[in-house]
C-alpha positions, 0 to 999 in steps of 0.5 A: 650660319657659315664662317662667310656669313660670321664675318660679314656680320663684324663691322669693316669686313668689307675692308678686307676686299680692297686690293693691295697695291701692285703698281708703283710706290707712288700709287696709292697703297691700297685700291678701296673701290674694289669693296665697291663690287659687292653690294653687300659690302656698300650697303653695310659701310653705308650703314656703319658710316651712318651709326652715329648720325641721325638722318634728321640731323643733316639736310644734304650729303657732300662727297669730296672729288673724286673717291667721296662720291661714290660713297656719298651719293650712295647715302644721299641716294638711301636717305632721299638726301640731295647730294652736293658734290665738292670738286676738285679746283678747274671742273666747274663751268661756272662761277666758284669760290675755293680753299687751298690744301695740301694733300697727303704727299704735301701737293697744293691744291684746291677744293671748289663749289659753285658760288650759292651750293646751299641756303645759309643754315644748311646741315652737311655731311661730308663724306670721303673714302679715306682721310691720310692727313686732314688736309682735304677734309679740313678744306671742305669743311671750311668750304661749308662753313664759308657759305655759311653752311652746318657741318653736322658731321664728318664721315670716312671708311677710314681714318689714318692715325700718323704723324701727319694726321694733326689735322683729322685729329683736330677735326674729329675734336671739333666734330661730330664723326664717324669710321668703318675702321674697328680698332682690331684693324687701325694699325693694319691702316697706319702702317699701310699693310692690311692683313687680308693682303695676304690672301687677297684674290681679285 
C-alpha cells in the first residue's frame, strides 16, 4: 500500500485538505468545503461522524445553515434519513418559531424552523461543520427541545477548545457527541493553524 493510501486510513485525513485562509482577518480562518471535493474524504468524515451513534438511535438528521447542510444532508441522504434544515432567521416563507445566539465574533443572531418541523418525540441529530464557541449549536438544541423533539446527538468535524468554548463543553456534557478531530490535531484547530497549511496546494 502506498504512503497516500496509509494516510487515508487515520482518521481526520481529510482535514488536511481544507485550505488556510488567504483573504482578510476577519474571514474565516480556514475554508473546511474544499475537503468536500474529494469524495472519499465525505464518505469517510461521514462515517467518523457517525462512529459513536446508531442509526436506529435517531429519526431525522438536522443541518445548521449554512456549512451544516452539506454534511448533514449528505448523512441523511447514506441513512434514508430525512433531512430537517434549521436556518438561519429571515429565509423561511412561512410561519416560524426562533432562538437567539450569539455566534463566535459575539453577533446576535437567530436560528429558525417552521412551526410543527417534526412530531413530538422525534430523535434528531445535529449536524454542523464546525463549533467555535457553542452558541449556534447551543440555539439549535434548544430549538429541538422547544418543539418538543429528542436531541439523540450532536455531531461536527470539529470542535474548538478555547476560552470562549463554555457552551460546547456544556453540551457535550449533556450529550451524546461525536468529532472528526483526533487528539494529534486538536491544538493545531485551537490555535487557528493546521500544520497541512504549510504544504497546502489548491
Amino acid at each position: 500500500m502506498t504512503d497516500r493510501g496509509n494516510e487515508r486510513d487515520k482518521m481526520g485525513w481529510y482535514l488536511a485538505l481544507m485550505a488556510p485562509r488567504t483573504k482578510s482577518s476577519k474571514a474565516a480562518w480556514l475554508d473546511p468545503t474544499a475537503m468536500y471535493r474529494d469524495p472519499q474524504a465525505m464518505s469517510d468524515c461521514a462515517r467518523d461522524l457517525l462512529k459513536p451513534f446508531d442509526p436506529d438511535e435517531f429519526d431525522i438528521v438536522a443541518g445548521i445553515d449554512s456549512a451544516g447542510y452539506i454534511m448533514g444532508s449528505y448523512i441523511a441522504a447514506q441513512l434514508h434519513k430525512g433531512f430537517l434544515a434549521i436556518r438561519k432567521a429571515g429565509h423561511l416563507c412561512v410561519e416560524t418559531d426562533s432562538v437567539g445566539y450569539s455566534d463566535y465574533c459575539e453577533t446576535q443572531k437567530a436560528l429558525e424552523v417552521r412551526k410543527k418541523p417534526f412530531e413530538p418525540g422525534t430523535r434528531v441529530l445535529i449536524v454542523d461543520q464546525w463549533m467555535e464557541t457553542g452558541g449556534t449549536m447551543t440555539a439549535a438544541v434548544e430549538i429541538v427541545e422547544n418543539h418538543q423533539g429528542i436531541v439523540a446527538g450532536i455531531a461536527s468535524i470539529c470542535i474548538e477548545e478555547n476560552e470562549k468554548s463554555g457552551k460546547s463543553k456544556a453540551l457535550l456534557s449533556k450529550y451524546k457527541w461525536s468529532s472528526c478531530c483526533p487528539d494529534a490535531l486538536q491544538q493545531q484547530v485551537n490555535d487557528h493553524y493546521l500544520e497541512s497549511f504549510k504544504t497546502y496546494k489548491d
